[in-house]
N, C-alpha and C positions, 0 to 999 in steps of 0.2 A: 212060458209065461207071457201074457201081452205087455203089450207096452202100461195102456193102463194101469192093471195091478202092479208092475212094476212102482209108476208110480206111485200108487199107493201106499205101498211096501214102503217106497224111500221116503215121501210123507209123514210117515207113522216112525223113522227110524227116526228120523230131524225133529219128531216133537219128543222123541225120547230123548234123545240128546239133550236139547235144551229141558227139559226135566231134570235129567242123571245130572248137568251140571250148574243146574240151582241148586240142586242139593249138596254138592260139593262146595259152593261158596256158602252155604248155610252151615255145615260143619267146617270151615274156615272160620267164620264169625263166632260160629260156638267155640272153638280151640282160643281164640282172643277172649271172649269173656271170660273164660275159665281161666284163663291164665289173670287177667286181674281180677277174679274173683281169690285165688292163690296167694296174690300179691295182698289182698286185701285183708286176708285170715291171717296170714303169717304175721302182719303190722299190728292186728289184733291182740295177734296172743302174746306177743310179745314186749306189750307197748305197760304201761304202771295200770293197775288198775283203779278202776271206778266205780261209786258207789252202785248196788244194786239197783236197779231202776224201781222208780215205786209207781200206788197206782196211778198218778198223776201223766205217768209217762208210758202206760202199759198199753194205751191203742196204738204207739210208736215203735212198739219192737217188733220186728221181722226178722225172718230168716237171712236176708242179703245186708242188712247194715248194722246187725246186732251180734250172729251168731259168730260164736266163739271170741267174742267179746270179756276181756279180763274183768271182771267184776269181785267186789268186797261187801261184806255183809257182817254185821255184829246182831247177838242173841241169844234165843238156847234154843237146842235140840227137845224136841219131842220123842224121844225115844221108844216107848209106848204107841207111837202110832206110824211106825218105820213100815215101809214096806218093799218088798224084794220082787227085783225083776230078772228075768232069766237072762244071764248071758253068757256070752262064750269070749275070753280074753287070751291072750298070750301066756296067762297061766294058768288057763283051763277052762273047762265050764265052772259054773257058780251062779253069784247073785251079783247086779248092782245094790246097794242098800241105799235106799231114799229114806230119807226122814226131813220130816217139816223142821224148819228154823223157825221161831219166833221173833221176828224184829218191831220194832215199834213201827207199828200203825200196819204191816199187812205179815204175811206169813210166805216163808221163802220154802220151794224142796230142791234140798241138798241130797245132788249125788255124791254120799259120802265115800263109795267104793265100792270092791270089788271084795269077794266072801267066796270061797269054795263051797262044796256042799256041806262038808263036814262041820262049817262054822253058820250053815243057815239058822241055827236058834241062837237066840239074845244069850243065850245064859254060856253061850262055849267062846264069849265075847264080850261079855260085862265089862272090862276094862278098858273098850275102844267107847265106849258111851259114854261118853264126857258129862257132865252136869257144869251147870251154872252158866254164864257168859260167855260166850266164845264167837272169834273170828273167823269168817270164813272166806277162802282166797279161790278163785276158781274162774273156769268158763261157761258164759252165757250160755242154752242149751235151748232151743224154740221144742217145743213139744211134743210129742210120736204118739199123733191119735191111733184109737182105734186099736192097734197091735202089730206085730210084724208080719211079715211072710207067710200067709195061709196061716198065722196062727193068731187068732184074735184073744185079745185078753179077756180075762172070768173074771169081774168082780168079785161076782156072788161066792165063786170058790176060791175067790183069791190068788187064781194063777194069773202071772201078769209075765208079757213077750214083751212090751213095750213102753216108754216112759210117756205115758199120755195123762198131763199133770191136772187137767179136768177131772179125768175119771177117778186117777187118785185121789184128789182130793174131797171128791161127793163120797167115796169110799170108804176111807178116812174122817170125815165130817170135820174138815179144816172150811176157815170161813177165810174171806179175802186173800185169798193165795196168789201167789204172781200167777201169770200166763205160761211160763217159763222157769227151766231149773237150772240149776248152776252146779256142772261138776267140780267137784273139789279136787285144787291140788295134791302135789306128792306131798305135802306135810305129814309124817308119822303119825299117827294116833297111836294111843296108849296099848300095851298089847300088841301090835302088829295089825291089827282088823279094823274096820275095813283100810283096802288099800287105793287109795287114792292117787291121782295124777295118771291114770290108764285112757285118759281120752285120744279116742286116734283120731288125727287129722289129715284125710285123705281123699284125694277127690279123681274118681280114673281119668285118665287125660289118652282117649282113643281115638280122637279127632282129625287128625294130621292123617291115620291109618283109614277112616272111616271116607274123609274129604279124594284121598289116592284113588281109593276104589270107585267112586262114582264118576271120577275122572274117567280112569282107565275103558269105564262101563260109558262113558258117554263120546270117549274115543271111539269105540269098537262100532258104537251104532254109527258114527262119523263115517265108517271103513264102510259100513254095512252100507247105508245112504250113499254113496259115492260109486262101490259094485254095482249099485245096481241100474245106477244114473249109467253108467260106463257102458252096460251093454247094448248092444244093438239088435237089431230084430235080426 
């Protein structure tokens, strides 16, 4: 190998370097947001809750200062216009069950729980459908357009992978809807159904493992860059 390519070689190895370890300090920085973003959700969920936001304040909610946000809501359930989204929980597959709230002046969706298959029709559940006024305690929920993982929600057939509270609610034919739903607490409803307070609060934290590696990778070019500076003709 000449001297030249050599150089080039060690050139090319020193801009990789300095690459592999921007990108190690950029998953350092992400491992600190994420950790107060952690800090942030837990203070959330745990703090007394606040009145549901209305429309007054609905270009104000976002995902980073809102979500999972303890929020309360007075109304009634729309039960007749519930709609079921597919999930997979710690007690199986099933359904979440949304149904619009009615509060004065806009229309709230309550993820009121979780449903097995067995309990997917209204009628193997009648007694969890509360009538008249009722409280609801829960967390803020920003919205899941469009549907999940390769699997886009049906309207038209009514199969739904996602809670994307637009689409329900053009579905649905609810008018002034929030932006956002609010999962409900573990409060019992009547009957056992739906089962509420199943929201998981989890956020992967690979960062530290992710930051190691591009170290190690912008060490190794350092080694590489430096063989080949070392040799001689």
């Amino acid at each position: 190998m000449t001297r030249t390519r050599r150089a080039a070689f060690a050139a090319a190895a020193l801009i990789a370097a300095i690459g592999l370890a921007a990108l190690g300090v950029w998953q350092l920085e992400r491992r600190m947001w994420k950790h107060e973003l952690v800090a942030a959700v837990d203070a959330r969920i745990h703090a007394a809750p606040v009145a549901a936001p209305g429309p007054g304040a609905w270009n104000a909610v976002d995902a980073k200062d809102d979500a999972y946000r303890r929020v309360i809501a007075a109304g009634t359930f729309r039960h007749d216009r519930e709609t079921l989204v597919q999930a997979v929980t710690d007690r199986g597959p099933g359904y979440w069950v949304l149904t619009p709230l009615e509060t004065p002046g806009f229309t709230l969706l309550v993820n009121r729980g979780f449903v097995p298959k067995d309990r997917r029709n209204p009628t193997a559940r009648t007694a969890g459908n509360i009538a008249g006024l009722v409280t609801v305690t829960g967390l803020l929920r920003v919205t899941e357009p469009e549907g999940a993982f390769l699997r886009s929600n049906d309207p038209a057939a009514d199969r739904w992978f996602s809670r994307d509270v637009a689409a329900i609610a053009k579905a649905r034919g609810l008018r002034n809807t929030a932006p956002y739903f609010v999962d409900a607490d573990a409060t019992p409803n009547p009957g056992g159904y739906p089962v509420g307070g199943l929201t998981v609060v989890r956020f992967p934290d690979n960062h530290m493992v992710y930051a190691l590696t591009w170290f190690a990778l912008c060490a190794l070019s350092l080694f590489f860059a430096w063989r080949l500076w070392r040799i001689r003709d």
